[in-house]
N, C-alpha and C positions, 0 to 999 in steps of 0.2 A: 504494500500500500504506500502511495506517496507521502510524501511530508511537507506541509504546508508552510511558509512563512510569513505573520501576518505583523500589520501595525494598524492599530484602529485607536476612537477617542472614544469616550464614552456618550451616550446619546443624552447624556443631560448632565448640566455641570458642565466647568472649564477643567476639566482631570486633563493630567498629560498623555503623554499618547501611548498607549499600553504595544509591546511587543512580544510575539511569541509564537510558538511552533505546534501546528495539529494535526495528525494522522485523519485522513478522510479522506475517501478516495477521487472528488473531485474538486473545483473550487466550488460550484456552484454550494457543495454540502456546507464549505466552509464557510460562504456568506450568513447561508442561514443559521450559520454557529454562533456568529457574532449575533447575527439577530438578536438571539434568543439569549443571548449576555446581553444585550443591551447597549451594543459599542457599535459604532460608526466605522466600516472598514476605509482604511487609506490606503493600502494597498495588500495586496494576497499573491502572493511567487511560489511555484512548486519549488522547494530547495532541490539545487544541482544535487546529483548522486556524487559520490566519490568517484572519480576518475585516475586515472595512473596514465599518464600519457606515455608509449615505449615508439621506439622506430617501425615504418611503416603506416604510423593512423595516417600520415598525409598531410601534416599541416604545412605547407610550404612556405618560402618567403614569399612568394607572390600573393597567397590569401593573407599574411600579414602585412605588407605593404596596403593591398585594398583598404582592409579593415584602418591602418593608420589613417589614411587617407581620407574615408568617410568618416570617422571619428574626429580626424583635425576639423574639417568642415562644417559637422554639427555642431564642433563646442565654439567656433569662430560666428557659428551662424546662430549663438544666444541660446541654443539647446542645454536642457539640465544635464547633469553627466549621468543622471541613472536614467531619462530619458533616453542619451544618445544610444548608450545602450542596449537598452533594451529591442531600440528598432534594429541596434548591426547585430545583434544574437538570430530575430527573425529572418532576416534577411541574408546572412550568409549561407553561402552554399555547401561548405565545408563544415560535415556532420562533429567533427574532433572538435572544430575551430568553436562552434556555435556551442557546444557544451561548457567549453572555457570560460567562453563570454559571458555565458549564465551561470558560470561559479563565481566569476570575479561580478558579476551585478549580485549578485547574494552578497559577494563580500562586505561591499559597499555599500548596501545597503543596511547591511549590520554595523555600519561605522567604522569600516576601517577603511583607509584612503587606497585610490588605486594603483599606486605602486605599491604597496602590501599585497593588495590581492591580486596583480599581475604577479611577483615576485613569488608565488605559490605554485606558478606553471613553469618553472625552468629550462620546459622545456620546448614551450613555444615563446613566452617573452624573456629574452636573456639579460644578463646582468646589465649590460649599456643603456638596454630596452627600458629596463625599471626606474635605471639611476636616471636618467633621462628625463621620464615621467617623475618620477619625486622632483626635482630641479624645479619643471616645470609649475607643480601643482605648489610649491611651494613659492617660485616666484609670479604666479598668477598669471602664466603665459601658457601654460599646457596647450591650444592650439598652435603657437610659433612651435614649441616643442615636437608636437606630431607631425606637423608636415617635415620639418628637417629631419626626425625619425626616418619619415616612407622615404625624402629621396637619399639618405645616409643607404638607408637598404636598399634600394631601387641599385645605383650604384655600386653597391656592396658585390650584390648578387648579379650584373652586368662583367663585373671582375671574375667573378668564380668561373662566368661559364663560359670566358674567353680561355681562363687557363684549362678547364675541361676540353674546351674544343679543339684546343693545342695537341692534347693528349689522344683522343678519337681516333684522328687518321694515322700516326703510326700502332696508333693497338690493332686499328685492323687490321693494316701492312702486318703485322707479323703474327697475327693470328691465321691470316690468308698462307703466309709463309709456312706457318707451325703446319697445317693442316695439310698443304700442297706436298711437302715435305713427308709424313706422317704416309700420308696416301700411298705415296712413289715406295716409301722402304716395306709397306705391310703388303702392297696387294702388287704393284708393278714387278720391284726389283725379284720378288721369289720369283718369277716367269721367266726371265734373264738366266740368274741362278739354273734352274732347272736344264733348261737349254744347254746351258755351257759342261753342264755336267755331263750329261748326254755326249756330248762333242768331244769333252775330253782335253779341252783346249788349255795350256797354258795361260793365266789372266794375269795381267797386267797389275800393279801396286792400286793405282786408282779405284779397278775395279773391284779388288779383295777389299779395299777398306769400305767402298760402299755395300757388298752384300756383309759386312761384318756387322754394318751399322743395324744392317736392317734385320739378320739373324738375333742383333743383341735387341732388338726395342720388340723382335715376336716376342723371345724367351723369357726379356724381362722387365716388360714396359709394366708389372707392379715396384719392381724394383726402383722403376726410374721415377714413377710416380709417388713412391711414397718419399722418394730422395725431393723430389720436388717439393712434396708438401710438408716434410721437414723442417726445409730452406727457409720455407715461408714462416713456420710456425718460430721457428728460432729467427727468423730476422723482427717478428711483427713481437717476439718477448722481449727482446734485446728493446726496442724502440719503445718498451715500458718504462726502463729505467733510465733514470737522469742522465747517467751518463752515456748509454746509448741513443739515444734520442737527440744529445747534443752532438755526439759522431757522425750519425747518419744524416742528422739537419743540416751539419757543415760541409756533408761530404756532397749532397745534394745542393748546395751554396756555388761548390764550385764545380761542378758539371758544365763542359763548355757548353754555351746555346742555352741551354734548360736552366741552369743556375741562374743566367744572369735574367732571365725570364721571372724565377721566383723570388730573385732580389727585389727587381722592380716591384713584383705583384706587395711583396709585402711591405715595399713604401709608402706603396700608394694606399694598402690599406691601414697600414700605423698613423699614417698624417693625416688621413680622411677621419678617424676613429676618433683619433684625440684631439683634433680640428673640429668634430661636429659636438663632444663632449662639453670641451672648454667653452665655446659660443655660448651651449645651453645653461652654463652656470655652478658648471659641474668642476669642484675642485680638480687642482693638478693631480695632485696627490693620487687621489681617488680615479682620474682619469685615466692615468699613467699604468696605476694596477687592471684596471679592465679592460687596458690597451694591450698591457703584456698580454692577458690571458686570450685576446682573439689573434694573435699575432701568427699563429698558425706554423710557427719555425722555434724552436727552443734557442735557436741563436738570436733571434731578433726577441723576445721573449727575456732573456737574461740582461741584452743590452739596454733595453727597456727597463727593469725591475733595478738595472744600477743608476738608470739616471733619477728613477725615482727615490734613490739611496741620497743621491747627491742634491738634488735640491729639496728634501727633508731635511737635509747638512746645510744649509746655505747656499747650495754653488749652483751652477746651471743644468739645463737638460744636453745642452750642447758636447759636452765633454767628456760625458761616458757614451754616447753617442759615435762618436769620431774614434774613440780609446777603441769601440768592436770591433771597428775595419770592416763592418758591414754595410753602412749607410752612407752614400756618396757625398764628396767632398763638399759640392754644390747644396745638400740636402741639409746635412751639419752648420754651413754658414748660414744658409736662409733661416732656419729655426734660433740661431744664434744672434740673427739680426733681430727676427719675432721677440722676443726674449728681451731686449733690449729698448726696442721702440714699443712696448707693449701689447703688439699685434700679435701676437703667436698664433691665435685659433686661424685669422686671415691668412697667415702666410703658411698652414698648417695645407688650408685649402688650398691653398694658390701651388701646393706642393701636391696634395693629390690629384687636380685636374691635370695638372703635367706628366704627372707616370700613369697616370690612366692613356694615357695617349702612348705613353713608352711603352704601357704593356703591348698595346694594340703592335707597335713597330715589334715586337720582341717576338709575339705569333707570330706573326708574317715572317719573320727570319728562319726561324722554329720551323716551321711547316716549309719552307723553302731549303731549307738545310737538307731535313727528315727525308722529302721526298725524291731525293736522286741516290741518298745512300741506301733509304731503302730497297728502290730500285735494282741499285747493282747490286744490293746483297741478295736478295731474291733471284736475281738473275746469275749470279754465280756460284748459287747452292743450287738451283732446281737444276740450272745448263750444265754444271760441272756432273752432276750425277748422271744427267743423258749422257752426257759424253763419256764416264768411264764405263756405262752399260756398251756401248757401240766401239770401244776399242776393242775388245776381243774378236766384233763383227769384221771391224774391219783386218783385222791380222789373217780372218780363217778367209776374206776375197784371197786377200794376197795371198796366201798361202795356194788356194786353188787356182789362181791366178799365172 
């Protein structure tokens, strides 16, 4: 049976407005519940159920962007906040997303402000998300708040899927390859094999190592597979610990083409982050910590966490900064000039619209790079195996030749 959450006055008398919760299975029951107390209902909500939000319900950035978006617009356009609400819970499409909305309008409704009750779903409004919102609600601007939210994530998530898209066309180049490959040693090369047996023919180095390959992947492609997935399981433990995860970050840093690709991504999004922070009102401090934690690289992540060491001590964000060797020379003075002239959130921005444009040149390299080595490596694993299957063909012409 559901569970009601009501606030009503009493129907005679100035009493204050009584609060509380009744099992009944519809509202209409619950109307007539007050009736029959004698109280005035001002409003009746089914209480959200408990929820656990895990990966897979679907809530994407995109249905949080929306929902920012029409939320900024309601509370700019003189709407009450449990108002605005209550229309974006009806009206969103997103069955997860709409359950949220109706636990934090409950919250709220209960008297707890709504960075609290956002601050309850971690794992659709995250930490920037909240502090964000409290900034706002505190400094009486929560619609300026919201729209810089949706386009902070509008943005955000524009970055993600340029570096995904990066990533796409060579996973399929060598998925194509794995499988082309894969094909040729299980079903092709035994044909060969058997042939030559038949014949009797002396084979050539080429040819033994390719039917070897392909004798070794019948006999023991669990072998190879559980070695694979090993690989995997020990490289993704390793990347648990602090100090693996800082190895693999850095080692990933300087990968030519691709590192300097993830350097860029993670400028553009530390000085977007802490640029859209600082604006909203959001201490350094506090900004600087929820910058490290999106910063998606443990090395950017640490260089982060020291500058926020350092200007807790007095000194600037500039200098532990420049000290990681990670953030370009150009990047460290413009934040160092912000710093100084007291512009930092402006020049924070004025530093992510420029590597968002860098990342964009940084694909384009990437995928121009990618696509001719892939290329010839496909091309001279698939061709080089034709070709050691047809050198024995061609010894037995000559031979009868």
């Amino acid at each position: 049976m559901p569970v009601f959450a009501y606030s009503a006055r009493p129907a005679q008398g100035s009493g204050a407005i009584q609060q509380g919760e009744v099992d009944l299975s519809t509202k209409d029951e619950v109307l007539a519940y007050l009736h029959k107390q004698k109280l005035i209902p001002v409003s009746v909500r089914e209480k959200p159920k408990d929820i656990t939000l895990k990966f897979g319900t679907g809530v994407k950035t995109r249905d949080i962007v929306i929902f920012t978006r029409q939320f900024a617009t309601m509370i700019n356009s003189g709407l009450p906040l449990v108002q605005a609400l209550d229309i974006l819970a009806e009206q969103t499409e997103n069955d997860s997303l709409r359950k949220v909305i109706q636990d934090v309008l409950y919250d709220v409704e209960s008297g707890h402000t709504l960075a609290d009750a956002m601050g309850k779903h971690p794992k659709v409004f995250t930490e920037l998300f909240v502090n964000m919102v409290a900034a706002g609600e505190a400094g009486g601007i929560l619609d300026t708040i919201l729209l810089r939210l949706a386009t902070f994530l509008e943005k955000n998530d524009a970055l993600i899927r340029k570096i995904k898209g990066a990533m796409i066309y060579p996973a399929v180049i060598f998925f194509v390859a794995t499988s082309a490959v894969a094909i040729l040693l299980i079903f092709v090369i035994p044909t060969f094999q058997q042939m030559f047996a038949a014949a009797g023919v002396a084979l050539p180095l080429p040819t033994r190592l390719v039917i070897g390959a392909s004798t070794l992947l019948q006999g023991y492609w669990w072998a190879i597979l559980a070695g694979l997935t090993g690989t995997f399981v020990a490289i993704r433990q390793t990347y648990q610990t602090d100090a693996g995860q800082l190895g693999i970050d850095r080692l990933l840093l300087n990968v030519p083409i691709l590192g300097d690709l993830l350097r860029k991504a993670a400028v553009a999004r530390f000085t977007r982050t802490l640029g859209t922070l600082v604006s909203s009102g959001v201490s350094i401090l506090e900004g600087l910590e929820i910058t490290a934690k999106t910063a998606g690289n443990r090395v950017i992540h640490d260089a982060v966490m020291s500058s926020r060491t350092s200007i807790a001590g007095g000194e600037t964000i500039a200098g532990p900064l420049k000290a990681s060797g990670v953030f370009p020379p150009m990047v460290v003075q413009m934040i160092n000039v912000g710093e100084q002239t007291g512009g930092l959130d402006e020049m924070l921005t004025k530093i992510a619209d420029f590597y968002d444009e860098e990342v964009d040149a940084a694909v384009e390299a990437l995928l121009s790079a990618m696509e001719p080595i892939m290329i010839v490596v496909l091309g001279v694993v698939v061709g080089g195996m034709i070709v050691a299957m047809y050198l024995p063909i061609f010894d037995m012409i000559n031979a009868v030749g």
